[in-house]
N, C-alpha and C positions, 0 to 999 in steps of 0.2 A: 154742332159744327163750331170748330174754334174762328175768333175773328183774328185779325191780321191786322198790324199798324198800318195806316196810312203808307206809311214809309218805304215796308216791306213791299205792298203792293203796288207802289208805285216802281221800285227797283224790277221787282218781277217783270212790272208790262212793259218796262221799255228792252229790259233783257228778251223777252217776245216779241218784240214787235221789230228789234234790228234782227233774230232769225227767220224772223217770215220776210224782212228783207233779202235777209242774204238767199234765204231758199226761192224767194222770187224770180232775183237774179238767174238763180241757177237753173229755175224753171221756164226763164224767158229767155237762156243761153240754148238751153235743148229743146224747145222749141223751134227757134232757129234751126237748129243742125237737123232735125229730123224734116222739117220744109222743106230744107236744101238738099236733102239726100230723096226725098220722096216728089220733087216737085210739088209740093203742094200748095206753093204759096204763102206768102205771109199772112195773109188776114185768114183764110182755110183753117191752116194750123193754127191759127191764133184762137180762132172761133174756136174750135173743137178741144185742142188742150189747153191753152189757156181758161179758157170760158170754163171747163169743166172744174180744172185745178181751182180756179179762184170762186167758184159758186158753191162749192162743198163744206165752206163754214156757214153760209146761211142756210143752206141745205140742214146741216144739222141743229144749228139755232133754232129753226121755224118747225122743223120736225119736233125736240124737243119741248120747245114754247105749244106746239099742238098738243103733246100729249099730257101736259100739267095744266092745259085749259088757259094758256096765258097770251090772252089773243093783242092784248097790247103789245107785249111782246112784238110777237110777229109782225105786226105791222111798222111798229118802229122800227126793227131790222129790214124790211123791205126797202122803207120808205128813206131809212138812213142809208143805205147802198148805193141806191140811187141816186142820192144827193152827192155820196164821195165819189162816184166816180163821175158824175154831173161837174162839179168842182174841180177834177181833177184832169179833165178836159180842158177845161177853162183856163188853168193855169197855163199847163202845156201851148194853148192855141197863145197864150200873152206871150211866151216864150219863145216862139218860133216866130224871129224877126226876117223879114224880106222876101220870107216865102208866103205861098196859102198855108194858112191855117188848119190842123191836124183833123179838126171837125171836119173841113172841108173836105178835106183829100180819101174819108173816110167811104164820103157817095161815089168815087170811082167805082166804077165794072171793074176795073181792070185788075185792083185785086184779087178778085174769086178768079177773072179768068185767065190770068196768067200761066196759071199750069195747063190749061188745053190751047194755046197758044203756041 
C-alpha cells in the first residue's frame, strides 16, 4: 500500500468531511420535507432516516473491524460516537440562550405524538 504525506491526507479529510457536511444538510433538508409531507413528525423522521443515514459509517467500521478481528477498533468507534454526539448536545444546549435546553425538549411526548394528533 503506498503511504501518503501528511499534507495530502490532511487536504483530503477536510475535502470529506465539508461533503458529509454539505450532504448532511441536504439529508437534514429532506428529511424535513418528507415529515411534512407524510406527517410524520420531526423527531419520527428524524429517528428513522436520520438515525439510519448517520449510523451506516459505524455500521460499516464495526462490521469491518469485526471481520479482521480488530475489536479495539470497534470499541473505540462505538465509544467515540457516543462521545461526539454526547458533546455535540452539549454544545448545542450552551447555544440555545433564553429557552430550555435541546437535551430537554428532547423528553417531550409530544414529539412522536404529533402526527396522531
Amino acid at each position: 500500500m503506498e503511504a501518503y504525506s501528511f499534507t495530502i491526507l490532511t487536504i483530503l479529510f477536510l475535502i470529506s468531511a465539508g461533503l458529509i457536511w454539505f450532504a448532511g444538510i441536504k439529508l437534514a433538508r429532506t428529511t424535513r420535507t418528507i415529515d411534512t409531507r407524510y406527517n410524520l413528525g420531526d423527531a419520527l423522521g428524524g429517528l428513522i432516516l436520520l438515525g439510519i443515514a448517520t449510523s451506516l459509517p459505524e455500521i460499516a467500521i464495526t462490521v469491518t473491524a469485526a471481520l479482521t478481528n480488530q475489536i479495539s477498533v470497534i470499541i473505540g468507534n462505538l465509544i467515540g460516537g457516543i462521545a461526539i454526539q454526547t458533546l455535540v448536545i452539549i454544545i448545542f444546549d450552551f447555544l440555545v440562550k433564553g429557552k430550555k435546553p435541546i437535551s430537554y425538549l428532547t423528553g417531550s411526548r409530544i414529539l412522536f405524538l404529533r402526527p396522531f394528533l
